[in-house]
C-alpha positions in Angstrom: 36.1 -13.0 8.5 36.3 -10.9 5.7 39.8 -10.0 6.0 40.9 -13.1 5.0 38.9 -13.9 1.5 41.3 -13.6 -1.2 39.3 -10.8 -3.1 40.1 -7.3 -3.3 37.6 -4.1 -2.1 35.3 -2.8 -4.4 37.1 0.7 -4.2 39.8 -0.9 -6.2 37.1 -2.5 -9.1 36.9 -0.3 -12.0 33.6 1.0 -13.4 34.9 2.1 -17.1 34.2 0.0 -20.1 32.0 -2.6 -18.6 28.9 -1.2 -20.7 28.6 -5.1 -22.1 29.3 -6.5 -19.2 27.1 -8.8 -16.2 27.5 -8.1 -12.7 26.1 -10.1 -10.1 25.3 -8.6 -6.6 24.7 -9.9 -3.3 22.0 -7.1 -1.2 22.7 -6.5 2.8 25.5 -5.4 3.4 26.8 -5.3 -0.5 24.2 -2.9 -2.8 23.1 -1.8 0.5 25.0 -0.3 3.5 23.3 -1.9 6.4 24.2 -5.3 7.0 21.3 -6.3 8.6 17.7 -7.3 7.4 15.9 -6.6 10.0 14.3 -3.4 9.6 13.0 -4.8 6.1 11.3 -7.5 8.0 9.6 -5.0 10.7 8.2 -2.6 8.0 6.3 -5.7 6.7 5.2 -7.1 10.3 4.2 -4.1 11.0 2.5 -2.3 7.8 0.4 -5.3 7.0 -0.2 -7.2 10.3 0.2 -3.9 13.0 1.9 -3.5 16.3 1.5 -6.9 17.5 3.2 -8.4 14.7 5.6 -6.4 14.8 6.2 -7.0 18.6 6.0 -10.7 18.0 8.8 -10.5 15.5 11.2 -8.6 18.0 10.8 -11.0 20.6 11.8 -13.4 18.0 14.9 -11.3 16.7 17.2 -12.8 19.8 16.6 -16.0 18.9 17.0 -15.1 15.3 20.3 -13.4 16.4 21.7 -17.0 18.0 20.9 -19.3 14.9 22.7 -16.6 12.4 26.3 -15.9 14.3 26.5 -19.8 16.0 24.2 -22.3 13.7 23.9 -20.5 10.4 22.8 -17.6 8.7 20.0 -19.8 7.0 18.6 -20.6 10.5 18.4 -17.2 11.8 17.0 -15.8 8.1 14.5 -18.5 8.6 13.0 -17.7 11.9 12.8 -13.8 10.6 10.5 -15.3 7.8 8.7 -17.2 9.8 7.8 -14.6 12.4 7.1 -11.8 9.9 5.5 -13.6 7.0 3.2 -16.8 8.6 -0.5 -16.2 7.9 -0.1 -12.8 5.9 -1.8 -12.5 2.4 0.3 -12.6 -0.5 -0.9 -9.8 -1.9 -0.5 -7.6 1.5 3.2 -8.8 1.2 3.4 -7.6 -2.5 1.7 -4.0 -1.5 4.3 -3.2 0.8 7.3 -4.5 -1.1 5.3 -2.2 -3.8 4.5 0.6 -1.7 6.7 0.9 1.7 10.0 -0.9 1.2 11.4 1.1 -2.1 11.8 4.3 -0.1 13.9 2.7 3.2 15.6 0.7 0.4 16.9 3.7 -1.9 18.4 5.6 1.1 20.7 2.6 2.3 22.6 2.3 -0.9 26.1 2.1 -0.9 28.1 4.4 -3.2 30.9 2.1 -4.3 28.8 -0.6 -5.0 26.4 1.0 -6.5 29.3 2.9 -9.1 30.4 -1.0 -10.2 26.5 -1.7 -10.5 25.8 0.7 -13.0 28.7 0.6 -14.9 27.7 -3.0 -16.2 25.3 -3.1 -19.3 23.3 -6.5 -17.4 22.6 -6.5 -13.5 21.9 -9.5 -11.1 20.9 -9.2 -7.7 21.6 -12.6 -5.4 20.2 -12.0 -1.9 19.4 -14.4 0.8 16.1 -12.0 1.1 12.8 -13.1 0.4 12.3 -12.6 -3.7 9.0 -10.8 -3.0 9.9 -8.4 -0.7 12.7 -6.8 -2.6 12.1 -7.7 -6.5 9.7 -4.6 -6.9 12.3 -2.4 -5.4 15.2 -3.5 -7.5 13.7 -4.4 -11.1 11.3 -0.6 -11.0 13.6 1.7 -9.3 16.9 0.6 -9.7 16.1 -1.7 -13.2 18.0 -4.7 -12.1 17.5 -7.1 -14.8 17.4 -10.6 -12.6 16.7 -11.0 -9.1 17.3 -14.6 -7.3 16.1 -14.6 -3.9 14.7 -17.1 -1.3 11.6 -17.9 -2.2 8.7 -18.4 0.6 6.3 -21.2 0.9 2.4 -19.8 0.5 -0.9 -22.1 0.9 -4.3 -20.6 -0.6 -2.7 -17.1 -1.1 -1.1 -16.8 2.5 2.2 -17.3 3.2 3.0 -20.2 5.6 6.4 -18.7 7.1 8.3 -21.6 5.7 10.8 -21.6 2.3 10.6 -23.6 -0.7 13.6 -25.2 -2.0 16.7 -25.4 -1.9 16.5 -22.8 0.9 17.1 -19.7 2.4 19.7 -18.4 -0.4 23.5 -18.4 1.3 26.5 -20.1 0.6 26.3 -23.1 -1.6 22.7 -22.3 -2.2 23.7 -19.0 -3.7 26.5 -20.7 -6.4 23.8 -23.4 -7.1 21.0 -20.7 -7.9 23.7 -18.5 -9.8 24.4 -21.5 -11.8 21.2 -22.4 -12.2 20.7 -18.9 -14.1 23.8 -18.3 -16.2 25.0 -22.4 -16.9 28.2 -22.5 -18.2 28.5 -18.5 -18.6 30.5 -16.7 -16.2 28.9 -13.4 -14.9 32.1 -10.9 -15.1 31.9 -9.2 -11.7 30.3 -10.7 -8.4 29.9 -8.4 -5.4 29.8 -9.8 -1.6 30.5 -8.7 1.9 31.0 -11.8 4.1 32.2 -15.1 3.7 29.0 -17.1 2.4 29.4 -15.3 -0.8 32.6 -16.7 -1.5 31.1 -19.4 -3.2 28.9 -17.6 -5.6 31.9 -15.0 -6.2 34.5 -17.8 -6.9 32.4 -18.0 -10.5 32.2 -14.8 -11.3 35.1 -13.6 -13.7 36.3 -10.7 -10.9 34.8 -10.6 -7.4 34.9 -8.0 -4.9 34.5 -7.5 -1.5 32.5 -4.5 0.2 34.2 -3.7 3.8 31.9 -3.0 6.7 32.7 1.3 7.2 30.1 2.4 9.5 30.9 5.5 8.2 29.9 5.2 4.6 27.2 8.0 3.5 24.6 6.6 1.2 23.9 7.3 -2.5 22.7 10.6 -3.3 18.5 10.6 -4.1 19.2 12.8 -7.3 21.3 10.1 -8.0 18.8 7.3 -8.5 17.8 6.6 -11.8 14.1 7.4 -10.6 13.4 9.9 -7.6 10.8 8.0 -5.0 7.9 10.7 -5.2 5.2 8.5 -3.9 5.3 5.8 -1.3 3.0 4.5 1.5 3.1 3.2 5.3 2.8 4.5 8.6 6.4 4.1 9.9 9.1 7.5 9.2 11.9 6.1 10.2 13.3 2.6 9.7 12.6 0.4 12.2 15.8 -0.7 13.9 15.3 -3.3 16.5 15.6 0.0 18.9 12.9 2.3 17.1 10.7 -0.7 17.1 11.2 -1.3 20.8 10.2 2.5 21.2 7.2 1.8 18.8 5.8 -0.5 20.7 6.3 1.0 24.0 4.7 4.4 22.6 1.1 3.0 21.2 -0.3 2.2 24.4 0.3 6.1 25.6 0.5 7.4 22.2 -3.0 6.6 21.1 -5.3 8.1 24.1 -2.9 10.8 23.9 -4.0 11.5 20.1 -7.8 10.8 21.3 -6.9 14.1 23.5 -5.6 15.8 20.8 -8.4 15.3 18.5 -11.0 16.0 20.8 -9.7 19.4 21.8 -9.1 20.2 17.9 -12.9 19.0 17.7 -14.7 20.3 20.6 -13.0 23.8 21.7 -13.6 26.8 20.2 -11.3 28.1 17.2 -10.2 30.5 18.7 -8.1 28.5 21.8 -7.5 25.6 19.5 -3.9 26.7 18.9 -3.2 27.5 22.5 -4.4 23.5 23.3 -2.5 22.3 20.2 0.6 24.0 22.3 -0.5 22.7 25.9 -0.7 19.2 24.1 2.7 19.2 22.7 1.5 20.2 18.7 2.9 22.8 17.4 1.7 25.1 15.1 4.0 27.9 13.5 2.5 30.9 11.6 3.9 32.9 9.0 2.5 35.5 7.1 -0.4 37.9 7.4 -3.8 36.2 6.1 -6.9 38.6 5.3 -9.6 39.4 7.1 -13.3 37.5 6.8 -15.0 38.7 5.0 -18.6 40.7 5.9 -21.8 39.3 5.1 -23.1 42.2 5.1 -21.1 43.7 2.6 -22.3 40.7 0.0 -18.6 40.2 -0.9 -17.8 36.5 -1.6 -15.4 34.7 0.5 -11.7 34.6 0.3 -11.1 30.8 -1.3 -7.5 29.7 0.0 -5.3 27.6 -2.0 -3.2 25.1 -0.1 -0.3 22.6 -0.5 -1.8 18.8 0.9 0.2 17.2 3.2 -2.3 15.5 5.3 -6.0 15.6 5.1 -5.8 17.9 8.4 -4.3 20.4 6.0 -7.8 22.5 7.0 -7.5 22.1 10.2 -4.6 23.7 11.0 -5.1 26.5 8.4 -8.2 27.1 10.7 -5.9 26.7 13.5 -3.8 29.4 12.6 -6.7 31.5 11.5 -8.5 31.3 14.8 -11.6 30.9 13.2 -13.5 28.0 11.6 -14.0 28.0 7.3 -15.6 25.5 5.2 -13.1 23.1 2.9 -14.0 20.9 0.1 -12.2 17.4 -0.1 -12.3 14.6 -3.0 -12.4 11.6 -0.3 -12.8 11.7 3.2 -14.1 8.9 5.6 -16.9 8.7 7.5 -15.3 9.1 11.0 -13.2 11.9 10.1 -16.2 13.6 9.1 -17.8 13.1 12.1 -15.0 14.3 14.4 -13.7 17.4 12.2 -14.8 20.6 13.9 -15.1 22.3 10.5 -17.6 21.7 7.8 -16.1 19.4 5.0 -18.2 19.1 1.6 -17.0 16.1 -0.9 -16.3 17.2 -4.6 -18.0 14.6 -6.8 -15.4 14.8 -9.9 -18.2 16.5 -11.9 -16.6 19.9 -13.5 -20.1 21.9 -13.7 -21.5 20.3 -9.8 -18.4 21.3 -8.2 -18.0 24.4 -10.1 -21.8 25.4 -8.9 -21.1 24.2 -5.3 -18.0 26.0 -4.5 -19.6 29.3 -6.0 -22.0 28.8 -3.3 -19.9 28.1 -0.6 -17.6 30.8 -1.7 -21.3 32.9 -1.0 -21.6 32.2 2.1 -17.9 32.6 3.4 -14.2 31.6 3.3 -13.7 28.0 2.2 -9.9 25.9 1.8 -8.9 24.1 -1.2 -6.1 21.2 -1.9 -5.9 21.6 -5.7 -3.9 18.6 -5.4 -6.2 16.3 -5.0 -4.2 14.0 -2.7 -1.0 14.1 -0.6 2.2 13.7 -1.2 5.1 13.1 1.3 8.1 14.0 -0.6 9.2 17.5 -1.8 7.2 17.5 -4.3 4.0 19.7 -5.4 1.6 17.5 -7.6 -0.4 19.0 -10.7 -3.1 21.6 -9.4 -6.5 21.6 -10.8 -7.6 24.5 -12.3 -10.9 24.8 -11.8 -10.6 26.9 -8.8 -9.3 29.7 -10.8 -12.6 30.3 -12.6 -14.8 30.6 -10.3 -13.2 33.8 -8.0 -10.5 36.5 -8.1 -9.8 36.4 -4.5 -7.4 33.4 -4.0 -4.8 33.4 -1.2 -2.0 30.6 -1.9 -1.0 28.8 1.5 2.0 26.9 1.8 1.6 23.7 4.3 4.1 21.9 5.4 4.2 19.2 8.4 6.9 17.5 10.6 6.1 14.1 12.1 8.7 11.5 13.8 7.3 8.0 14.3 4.1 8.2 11.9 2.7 9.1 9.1 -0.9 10.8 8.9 -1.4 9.6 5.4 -2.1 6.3 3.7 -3.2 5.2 0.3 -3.4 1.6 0.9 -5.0 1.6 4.4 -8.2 3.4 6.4 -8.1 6.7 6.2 -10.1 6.9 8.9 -6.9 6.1 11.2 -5.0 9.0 9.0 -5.5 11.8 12.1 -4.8 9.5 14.7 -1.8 7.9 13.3 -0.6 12.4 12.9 -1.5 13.1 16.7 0.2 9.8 17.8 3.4 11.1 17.0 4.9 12.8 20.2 5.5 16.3 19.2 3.6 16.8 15.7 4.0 20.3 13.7 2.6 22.0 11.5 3.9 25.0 9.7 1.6 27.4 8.2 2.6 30.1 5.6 -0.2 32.8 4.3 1.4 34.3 0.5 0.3 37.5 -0.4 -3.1 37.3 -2.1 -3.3 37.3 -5.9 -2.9 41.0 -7.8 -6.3 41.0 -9.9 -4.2 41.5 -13.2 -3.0 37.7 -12.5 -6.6 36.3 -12.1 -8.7 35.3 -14.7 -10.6 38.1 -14.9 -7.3 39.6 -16.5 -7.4 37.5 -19.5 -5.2 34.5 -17.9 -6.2 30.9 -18.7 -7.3 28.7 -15.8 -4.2 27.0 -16.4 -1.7 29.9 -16.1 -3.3 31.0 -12.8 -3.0 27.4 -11.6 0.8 26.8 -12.7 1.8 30.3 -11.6 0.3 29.4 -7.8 1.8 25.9 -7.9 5.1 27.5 -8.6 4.9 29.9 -6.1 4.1 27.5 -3.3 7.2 25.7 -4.4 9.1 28.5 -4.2 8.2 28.8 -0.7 8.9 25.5 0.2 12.0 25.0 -1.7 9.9 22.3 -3.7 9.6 20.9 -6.7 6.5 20.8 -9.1 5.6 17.8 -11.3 2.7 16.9 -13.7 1.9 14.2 -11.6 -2.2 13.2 -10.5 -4.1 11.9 -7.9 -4.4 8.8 -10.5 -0.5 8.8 -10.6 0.0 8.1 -7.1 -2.8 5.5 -6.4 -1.8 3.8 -9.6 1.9 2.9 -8.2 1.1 2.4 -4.7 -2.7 1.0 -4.2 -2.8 -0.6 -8.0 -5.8 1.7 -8.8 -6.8 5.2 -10.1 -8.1 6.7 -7.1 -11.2 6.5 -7.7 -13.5 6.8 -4.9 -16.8 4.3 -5.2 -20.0 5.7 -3.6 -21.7 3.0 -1.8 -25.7 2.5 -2.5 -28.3 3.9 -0.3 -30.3 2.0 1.7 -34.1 2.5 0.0 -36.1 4.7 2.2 -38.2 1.9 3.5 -35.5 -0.3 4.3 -33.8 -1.0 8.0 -30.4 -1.8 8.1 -30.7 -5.3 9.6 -33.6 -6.2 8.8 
């Protein structure tokens, strides 16, 4: 037990002076609170190989459970790898450690260990966790310098679910792969938690020992040398062997249930759609006063409303809340959500004058929604707007959206978009929250003298406002860069020629 290893608790380790200094780090249970790995392992079974994979690995967690507390701990952390990792793509298994993991990872960090960790000048990380699921997670966000961890066994860019040598990293394995890095040199401080890191803390110039407190609070967010703006994957909360039990046991009813929900959004008239949404367990709140329609008759051109992105069913609900259907114009949308969305969605093309020229004529012919944006974000965060909507009308209502979901999330960068409603209406009571802001005063238009620019900053501010947010510089290019590995960019595919049969 830990009791009874000779080393003191980190609480008593202190953190002043130890600029020049190496510390060296065990993960679960030590940098992080949680003890256990599990979770990890089910955001990776799950993200990249779905529900199934995910249900195969939790049928394999009680055997996983016997090897670890009456074999070994290798044993158990082998059958974990094997069940989550055999026949995936590498590069699936690098996305997620990329993309997913760095969120659930940043809000499990442990306060005391994480004052020692940054107080040294050089930081190792020793975990008995797969090197590629957690080296993208501690060397970009948290700027660990060296990470040893067990390394997996791949064949023709798949992994096999076995581990190369000498192991899975614990006990002697960890000293061997400590000594391995430093030689002779002794890292100053080594941080464990149970007693296979005595070893690798006997060599270390201090160790210390993080006690088990279930009632430890994790490391402040604004505390984190970089704040997690962007990240990816369908699951909100971290799967414990529990919430994945309920994940599974959900899909089967959650699914037709979102089919429900989407054809009543689809097929009913506007006007009852929010009374559905209600019947169906979605709710919609409404706040604020939005203007009329405008009249055809009067040859007015339509309101254009300016809205916070959350999910790509951002007009939807602001159509919802209307009672009454308006055109929106959307950078990338796929095929099946254009099919099944009740209101009439034009693509922008990225061309300033065609996109200028085709919202002036939508704006002709009647109200039309706008995600300045240009993508989602999860986090509290408002993204740089685009100001070409400010040129091209005086009439602009900002709209703050904001959404609630508890098992999924309606976005994805990496995956089909297509799935993005369905994964939204699969959660058991979505919401939506809808706020109409007063309407721009002409004198802070464009037509005033104000830049394109100012009138887009002064909105994006004053959505923040609203949602007690926070406004970066950041781009649709930004996002997709750090979780998908590309700009965004959406490729057109060819047309079939005229003459030509698909098929044939």
């Amino acid at each position: 037990m830990v009791t009874s290893n000779p080393f003191p608790a980190v609480e008593k380790c202190p953190s002043v002076g130890r600029e020049k200094q190496t510390v060296v780090a065990d993960m679960d249970g030590t940098l992080l609170i949680g003890r256990s790995s599990f979770p990890y392992f089910a955001l990776v079974a799950f993200e990249v190989s779905g529900v199934l994979r995910l249900l195969f690995l939790l049928l394999a967690s009680p055997l996983a459970g016997l090897l670890y507390y009456f074999v070994s701990e290798s044993a158990g952390i082998q059958v974990l790898i094997f069940a989550t990792f055999v026949g995936m793509k590498v590069s699936d298994i690098e996305s997620v450690a990329r993309a997913v993991l760095p969120k659930f990872y940043s809000s499990d960090l442990h306060p005391e260990s994480w004052r020692v960790f940054t107080s040294c000048g050089k930081r190792c990380v020793l975990t008995a966790n797969p090197r590629i699921m957690v080296e993208a997670f501690l060397k970009d966000l948290l700027g660990v310098d060296m990470v040893l961890g067990t390394e997996i066994g791949t064949y023709k860019g798949r992994a096999t679910g076995f581990v190369c040598k000498p192991g899975v990293l614990v006990g002697k394995n960890k000293a061997d792969a400590l000594k391995k890095a430093f030689g002779e040199t002794k890292p100053d401080v080594g941080l464990g938690d149970r007693h296979t890191d005595i070893p690798f803390m006997a060599m270390c110039k201090e160790g210390y020992l993080v006690p088990p407190n279930p009632e430890t609070k994790a490391v402040a967010i604004e505390k984190l040398p970089k704040p997690v703006i962007f990240h990816d994957g369908r699951l909100v909360q971290k799967p414990t062997p529990l919430t994945a039990l309920l994940i599974i046991l959900w899909t089967p009813i959650g699914f037709p249930l979102a089919c429900l929900r989407i054809a009543a959004g689809s097929l009913l008239p506007m006007s009852i759609v929010y009374y559905a949404f209600w019947a169906l367990g979605v709710r919609v709140t409404v706040k604020g006063t939005p203007p009329p329609p405008v009249k055809k008759s009067t040859g007015q051109s339509g309101v254009l409303f300016i809205c916070s992105h959350r999910t790509l069913l951002d007009p939807i609900f602001l159509c919802t809340a209307l009672g009454r259907p308006i055109s929106a114009v959307t950078y990338s949308i796929s095929r099946l959500s254009e099919i099944i969305s009740p209101i009439k969605l034009v693509k922008l093309s990225r061309d300033r004058a065609t996109d200028a020229a085709m919202i002036k004529k939508l704006l002709q012919e009647g109200d039309l929604a706008i995600c300045p944006e240009g993508t989602t974000c999860r986090e509290p965060f408002l993204l740089r707007f685009s100001s070409l909507f400010a040129e091209l009308t005086d009439q602009l209502v900002p709209v703050a959206m904001v959404n609630r979901m508890s098992m999924f999330h309606g976005t994805t960068a990496r995956g089909w978009k297509g799935m993005d409603p369905f994964y939204f209406f699969m959660n058991p009571t979505p919401a939506y929250e809808v706020t109409y802001l007063n309407k721009l005063p002409p004198e802070l238009t464009c037509s005033s003298g104000k830049s394109s620019h100012e009138v887009a900053n002064y909105i994006q501010r004053v959505i923040a406002a609203t949602l007690s947010y926070e406004c970066t510089n950041f781009t649709r290019k930004d996002k997709y860069r750090a979780l998908a590995g590309n700009d965004g960019t959406v490729v057109e595919k060819p047309k079939l020629p005229a003459n030509k049969v698909m098929g044939c």
